[in-house]
Structure formats: C-alpha cells, structure tokens
Backbone bond lengths (Angstrom), bond angles and torsions (degrees), N, CA, C in turn:
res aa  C-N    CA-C-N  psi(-1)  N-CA   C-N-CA  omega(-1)  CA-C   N-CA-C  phi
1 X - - - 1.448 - - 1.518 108.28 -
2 X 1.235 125.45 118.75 1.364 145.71 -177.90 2.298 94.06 -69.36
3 X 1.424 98.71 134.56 1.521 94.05 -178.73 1.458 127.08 -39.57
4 X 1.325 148.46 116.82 1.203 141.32 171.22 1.492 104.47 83.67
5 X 1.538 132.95 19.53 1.465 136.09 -160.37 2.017 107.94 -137.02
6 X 0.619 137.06 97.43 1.507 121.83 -169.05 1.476 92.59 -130.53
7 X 1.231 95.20 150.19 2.036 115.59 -169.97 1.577 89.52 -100.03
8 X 1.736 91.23 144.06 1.548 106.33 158.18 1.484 110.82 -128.94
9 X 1.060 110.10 137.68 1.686 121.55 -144.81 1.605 92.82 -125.88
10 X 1.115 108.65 109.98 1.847 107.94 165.05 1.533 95.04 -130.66
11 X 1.440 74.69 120.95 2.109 110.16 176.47 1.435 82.76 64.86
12 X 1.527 103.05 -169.94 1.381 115.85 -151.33 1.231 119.88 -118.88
13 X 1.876 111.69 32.09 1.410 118.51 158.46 1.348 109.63 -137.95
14 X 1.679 115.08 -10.04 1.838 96.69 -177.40 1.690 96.38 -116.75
15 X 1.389 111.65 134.84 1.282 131.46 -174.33 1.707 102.96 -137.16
16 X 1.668 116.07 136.80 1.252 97.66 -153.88 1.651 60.05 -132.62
17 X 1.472 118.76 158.36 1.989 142.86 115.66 0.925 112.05 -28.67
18 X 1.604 97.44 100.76 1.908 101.50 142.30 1.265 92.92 -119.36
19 X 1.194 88.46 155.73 1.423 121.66 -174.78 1.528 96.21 -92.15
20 X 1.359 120.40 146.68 1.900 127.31 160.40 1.434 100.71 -117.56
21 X 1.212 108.36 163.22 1.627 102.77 -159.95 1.767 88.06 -105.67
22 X 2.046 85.40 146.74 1.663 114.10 -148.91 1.526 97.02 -65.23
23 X 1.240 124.86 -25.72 1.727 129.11 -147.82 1.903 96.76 -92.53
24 X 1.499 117.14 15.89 1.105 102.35 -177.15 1.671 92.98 -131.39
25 X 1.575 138.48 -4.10 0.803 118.07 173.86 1.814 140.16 -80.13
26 X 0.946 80.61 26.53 1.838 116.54 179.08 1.622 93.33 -72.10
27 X 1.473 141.91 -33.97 1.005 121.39 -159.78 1.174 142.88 -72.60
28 X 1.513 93.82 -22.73 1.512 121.84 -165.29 1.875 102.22 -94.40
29 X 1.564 120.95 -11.53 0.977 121.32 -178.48 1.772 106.21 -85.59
30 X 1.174 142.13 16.12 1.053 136.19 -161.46 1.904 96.52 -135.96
31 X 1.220 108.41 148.24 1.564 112.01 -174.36 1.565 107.88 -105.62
32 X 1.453 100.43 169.55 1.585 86.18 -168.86 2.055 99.05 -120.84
33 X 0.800 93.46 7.90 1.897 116.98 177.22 0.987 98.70 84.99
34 X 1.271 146.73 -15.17 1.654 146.54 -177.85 1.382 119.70 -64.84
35 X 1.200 135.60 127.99 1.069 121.35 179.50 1.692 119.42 -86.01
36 X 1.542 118.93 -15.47 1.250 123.24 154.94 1.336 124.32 -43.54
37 X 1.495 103.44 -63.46 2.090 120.93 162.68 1.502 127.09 -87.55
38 X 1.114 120.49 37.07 1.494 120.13 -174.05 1.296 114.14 -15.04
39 X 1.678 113.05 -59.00 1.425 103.16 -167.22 1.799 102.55 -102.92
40 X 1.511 107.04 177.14 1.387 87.33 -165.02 1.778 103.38 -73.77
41 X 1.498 93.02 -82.37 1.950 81.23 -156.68 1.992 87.68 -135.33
42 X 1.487 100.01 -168.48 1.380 99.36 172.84 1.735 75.30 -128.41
43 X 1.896 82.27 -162.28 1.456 117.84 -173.55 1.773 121.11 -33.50
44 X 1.835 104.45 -40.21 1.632 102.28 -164.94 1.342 81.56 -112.28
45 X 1.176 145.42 60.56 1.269 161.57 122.55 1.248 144.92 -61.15
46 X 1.609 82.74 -54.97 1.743 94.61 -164.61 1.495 93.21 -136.84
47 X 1.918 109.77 151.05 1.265 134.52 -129.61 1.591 92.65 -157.60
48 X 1.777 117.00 124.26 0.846 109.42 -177.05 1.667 120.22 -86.44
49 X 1.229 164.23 140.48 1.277 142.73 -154.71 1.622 107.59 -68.28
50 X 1.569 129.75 -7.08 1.383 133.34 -175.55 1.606 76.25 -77.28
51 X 1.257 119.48 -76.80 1.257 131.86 -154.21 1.967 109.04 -33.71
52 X 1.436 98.47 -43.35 1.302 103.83 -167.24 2.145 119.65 -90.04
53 X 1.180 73.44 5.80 1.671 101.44 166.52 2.236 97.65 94.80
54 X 0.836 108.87 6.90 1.955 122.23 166.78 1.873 84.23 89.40
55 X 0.982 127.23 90.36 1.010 127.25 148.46 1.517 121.56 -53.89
56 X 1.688 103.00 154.28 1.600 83.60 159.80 1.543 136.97 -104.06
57 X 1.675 118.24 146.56 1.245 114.80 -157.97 1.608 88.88 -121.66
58 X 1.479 115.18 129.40 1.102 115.57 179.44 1.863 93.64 -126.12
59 X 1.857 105.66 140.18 1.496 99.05 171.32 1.931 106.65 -98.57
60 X 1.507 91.65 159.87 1.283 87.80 -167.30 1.701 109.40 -111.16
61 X 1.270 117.69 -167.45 1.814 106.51 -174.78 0.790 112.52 -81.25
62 X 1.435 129.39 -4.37 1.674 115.68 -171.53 1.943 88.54 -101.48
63 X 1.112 124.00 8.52 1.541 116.59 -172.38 1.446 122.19 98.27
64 X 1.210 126.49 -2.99 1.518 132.25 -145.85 1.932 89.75 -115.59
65 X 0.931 105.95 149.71 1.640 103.44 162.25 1.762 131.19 -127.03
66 X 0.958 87.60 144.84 1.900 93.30 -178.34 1.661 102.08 -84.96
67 X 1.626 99.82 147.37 1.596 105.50 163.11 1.620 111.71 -129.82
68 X 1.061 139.30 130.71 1.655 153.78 172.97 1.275 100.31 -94.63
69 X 1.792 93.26 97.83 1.483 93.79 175.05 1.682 90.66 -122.57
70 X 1.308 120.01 122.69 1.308 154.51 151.13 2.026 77.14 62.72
71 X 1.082 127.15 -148.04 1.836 122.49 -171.95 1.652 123.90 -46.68
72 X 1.374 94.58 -14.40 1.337 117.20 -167.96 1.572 110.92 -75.00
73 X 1.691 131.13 137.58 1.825 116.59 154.13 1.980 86.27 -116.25
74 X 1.376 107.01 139.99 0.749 126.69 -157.65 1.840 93.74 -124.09
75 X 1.416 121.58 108.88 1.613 117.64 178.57 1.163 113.96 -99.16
76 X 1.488 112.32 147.36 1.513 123.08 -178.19 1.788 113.47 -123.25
77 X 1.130 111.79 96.69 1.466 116.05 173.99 1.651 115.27 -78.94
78 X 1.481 98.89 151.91 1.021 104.67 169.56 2.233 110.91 -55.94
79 X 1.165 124.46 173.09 1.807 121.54 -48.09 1.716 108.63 -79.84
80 X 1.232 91.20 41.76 1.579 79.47 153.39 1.731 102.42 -103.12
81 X 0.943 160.61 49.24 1.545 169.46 -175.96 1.459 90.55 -125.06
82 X 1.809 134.40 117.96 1.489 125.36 162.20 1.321 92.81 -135.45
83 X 1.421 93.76 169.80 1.994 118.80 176.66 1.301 87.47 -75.51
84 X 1.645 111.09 128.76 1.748 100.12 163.14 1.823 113.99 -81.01
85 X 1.470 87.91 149.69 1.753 89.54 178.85 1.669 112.52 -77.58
86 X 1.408 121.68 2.60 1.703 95.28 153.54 1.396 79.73 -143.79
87 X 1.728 100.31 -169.89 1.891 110.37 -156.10 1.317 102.43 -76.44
88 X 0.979 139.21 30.21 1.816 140.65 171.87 1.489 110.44 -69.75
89 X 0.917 147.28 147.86 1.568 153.33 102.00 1.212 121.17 -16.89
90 X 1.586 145.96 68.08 1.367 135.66 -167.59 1.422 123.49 -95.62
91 X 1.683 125.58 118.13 1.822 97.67 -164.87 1.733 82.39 -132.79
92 X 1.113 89.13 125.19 1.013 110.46 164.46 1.831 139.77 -94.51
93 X 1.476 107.26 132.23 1.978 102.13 -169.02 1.816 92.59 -166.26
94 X 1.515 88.59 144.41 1.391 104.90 166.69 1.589 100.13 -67.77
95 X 1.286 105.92 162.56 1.435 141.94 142.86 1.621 94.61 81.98
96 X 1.638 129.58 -137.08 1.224 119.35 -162.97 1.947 95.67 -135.94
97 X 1.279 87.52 138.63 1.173 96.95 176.49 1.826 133.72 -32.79
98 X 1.166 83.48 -65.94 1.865 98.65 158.53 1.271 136.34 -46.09
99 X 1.844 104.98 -26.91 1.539 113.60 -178.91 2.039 97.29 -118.09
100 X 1.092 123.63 104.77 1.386 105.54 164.55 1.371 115.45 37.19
101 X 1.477 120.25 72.89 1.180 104.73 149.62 1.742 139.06 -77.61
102 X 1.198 104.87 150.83 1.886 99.86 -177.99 0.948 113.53 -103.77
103 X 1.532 129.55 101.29 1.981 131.98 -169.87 1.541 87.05 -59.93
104 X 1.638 77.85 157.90 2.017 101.57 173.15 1.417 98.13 -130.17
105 X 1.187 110.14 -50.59 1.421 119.86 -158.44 1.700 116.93 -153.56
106 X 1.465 120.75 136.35 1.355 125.19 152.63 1.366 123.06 -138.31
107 X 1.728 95.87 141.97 1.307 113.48 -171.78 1.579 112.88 -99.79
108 X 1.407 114.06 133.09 1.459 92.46 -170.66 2.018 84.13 -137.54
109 X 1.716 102.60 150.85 1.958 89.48 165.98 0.883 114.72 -87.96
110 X 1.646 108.22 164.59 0.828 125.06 -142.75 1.743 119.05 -70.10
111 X 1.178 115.84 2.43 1.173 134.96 166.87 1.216 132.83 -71.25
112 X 1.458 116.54 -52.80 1.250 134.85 136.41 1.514 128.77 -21.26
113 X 1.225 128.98 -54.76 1.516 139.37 169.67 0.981 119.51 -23.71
C-alpha cells in the first residue's frame, strides 16, 4: 500500500484506488513504548472520542492519562501519550471496546496536555 493509497481488488485482475483520507496518516508514525507494538496503530485502531460517545479522560500525576470506556479504565503512559496532528481526541486500542480493550496510543490537542 503506497502512503494514504490502498487497492481494492475484485477477483484477481481488477484492483481500483481508494484513496483514505491524508489527515489521518499521522498514526502509524508515533510509537506506543511497547516493544510488542512499536508503532502506534493504523486506521481500525484508533477512535475519535466524538466517535466513542466522549468518554472520560482524566490525566493523572505522574502525566499519563486514564480513559473509561464503557466497564473498562484504559491507561496511557508516557510515550505512547502524543499532541494530535489535527483538533481530534484520538485513543487508540486493539480489539473492541466491549471486550478488553488493549490501549496503544492517545492523542490529545495540544491544549489538553
């Protein structure tokens, strides 16, 4: 997949461009300190806090912040904690919210910090 470019392939000679929109490929450039997930997440990753109904994100004293997503607190250590590159809320976690999710990454603006 060419940056921000991903093929859609029906049967096994016509593959057409779609485009994913450019302002989100910021994600994958950021690490999540883990050495399991080095980098943070891609596209079905990460969740904007509108998206996830605004959870609450509280930061804590050591700098790090918690998120309460539906039974779940979900912690974010430093350096997986980044400035997001546009004004979104971005939190990022494997798997599905409802079942154990595993944070990678959150993006918060730069205001927020």
């Amino acid at each position: 997949m060419v940056r921000g470019l991903a093929l859609t392939c029906v049967g096994l000679l016509l593959c057409l461009p779609s485009v994913r929109p450019a302002a989100h490929n910021w994600f994958s450039d950021f690490s999540t300190g883990r050495e399991e997930f080095e980098e943070c997440c891609g596209y079905q990753d990460c969740h904007t806090a509108k998206s996830l109904g605004y959870p609450e994100i509280r930061k804590r004293g050591d700098g790090g912040y918690n998120v309460r997503l539906g039974k779940f607190t979900l912690e974010y250590d430093f350096p997986a904690v980044h400035v997001s590159q546009d004004s979104d809320t971005w939190i990022c976690f494997m798997g599905e919210a409802t079942n154990h999710p595993d944070p990678l990454c959150i993006f918060l603006p730069a205001g927020m910090m």
